[in-house]
Wavefront OBJ file of the C-alpha trace (Angstrom):
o trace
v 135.270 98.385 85.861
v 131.967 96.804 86.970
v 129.666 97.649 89.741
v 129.986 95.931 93.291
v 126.186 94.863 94.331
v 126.711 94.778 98.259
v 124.241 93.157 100.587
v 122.597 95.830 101.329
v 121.536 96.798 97.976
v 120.406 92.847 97.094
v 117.979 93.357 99.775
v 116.278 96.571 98.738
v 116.278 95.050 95.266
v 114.800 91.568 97.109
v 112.012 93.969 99.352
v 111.357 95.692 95.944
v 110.519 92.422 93.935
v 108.215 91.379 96.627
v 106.617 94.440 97.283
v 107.581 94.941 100.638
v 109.083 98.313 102.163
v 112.943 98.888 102.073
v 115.305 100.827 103.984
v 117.402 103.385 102.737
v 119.451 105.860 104.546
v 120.694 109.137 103.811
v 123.007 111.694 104.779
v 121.633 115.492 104.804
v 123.046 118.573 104.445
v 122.679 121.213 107.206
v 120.621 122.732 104.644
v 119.135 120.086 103.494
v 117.679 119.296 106.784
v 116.331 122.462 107.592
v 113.990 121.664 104.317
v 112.847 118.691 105.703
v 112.232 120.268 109.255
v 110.042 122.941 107.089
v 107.873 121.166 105.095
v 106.961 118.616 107.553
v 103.184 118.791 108.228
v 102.316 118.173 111.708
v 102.165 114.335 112.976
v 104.415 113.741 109.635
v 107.439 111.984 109.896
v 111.352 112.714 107.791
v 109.911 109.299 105.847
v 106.943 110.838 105.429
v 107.905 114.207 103.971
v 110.300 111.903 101.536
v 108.170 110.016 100.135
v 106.050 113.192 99.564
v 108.418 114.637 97.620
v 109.681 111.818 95.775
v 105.632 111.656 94.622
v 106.063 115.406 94.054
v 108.872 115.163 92.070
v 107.483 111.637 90.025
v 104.103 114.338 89.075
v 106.252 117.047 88.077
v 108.527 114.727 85.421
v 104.948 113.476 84.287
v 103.969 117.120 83.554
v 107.251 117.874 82.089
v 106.921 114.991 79.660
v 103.123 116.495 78.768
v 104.502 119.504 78.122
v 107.480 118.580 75.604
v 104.793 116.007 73.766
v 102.283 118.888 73.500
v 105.290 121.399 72.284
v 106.742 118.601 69.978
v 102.919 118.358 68.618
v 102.360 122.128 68.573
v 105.985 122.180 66.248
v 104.455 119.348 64.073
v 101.778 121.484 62.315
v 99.617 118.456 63.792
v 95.626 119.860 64.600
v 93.207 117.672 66.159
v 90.845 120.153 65.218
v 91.334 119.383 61.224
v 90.679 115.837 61.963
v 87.285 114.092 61.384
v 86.177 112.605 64.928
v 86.460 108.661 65.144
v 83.138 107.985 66.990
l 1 2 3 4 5 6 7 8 9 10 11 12 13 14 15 16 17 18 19 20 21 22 23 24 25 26 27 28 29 30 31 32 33 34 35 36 37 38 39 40 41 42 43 44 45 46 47 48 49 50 51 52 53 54 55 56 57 58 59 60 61 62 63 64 65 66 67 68 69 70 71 72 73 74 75 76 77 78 79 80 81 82 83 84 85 86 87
């Protein structure tokens, strides 16, 4: 069964081809809610805090992904050190 593309989601992919900003709206948990309330800053909208975290959480995957290449390297036998240097 394919996927319905409704008009709401052709325009955030339209404002995302041009580069302009999109809406998108979510529904919180109680909980969920009380974290945003929390790590507000002062002056520092819910839109704000969001796209704080979504930065957060982009930075954490990126050190995730360092960390399995350096473990995958470590498991290699692979040593820098060993090598001559190329300049």
């Amino acid at each position: 069964m394919g996927t319905k593309t409704g008009r709401g989601q052709r325009a955030v992919h339209a404002a995302a081809k041009k580069g302009t900003r999109s809406t998108t709206g979510i529904r919180l948990a109680p909980a969920e809610q009380e974290l945003l309330d929390k790590l507000a800053k002062p002056g520092e909208t819910k839109s704000d805090v969001i796209r704080r975290a979504l930065h957060e959480l982009d930075r954490r995957e990126w050190v995730l992904a360092a960390q399995q290449d350096a473990e995958r390297i470590d498991a290699s036998g692979e040593d820098l050190n060993r090598e001559p240097d190329a300049w």
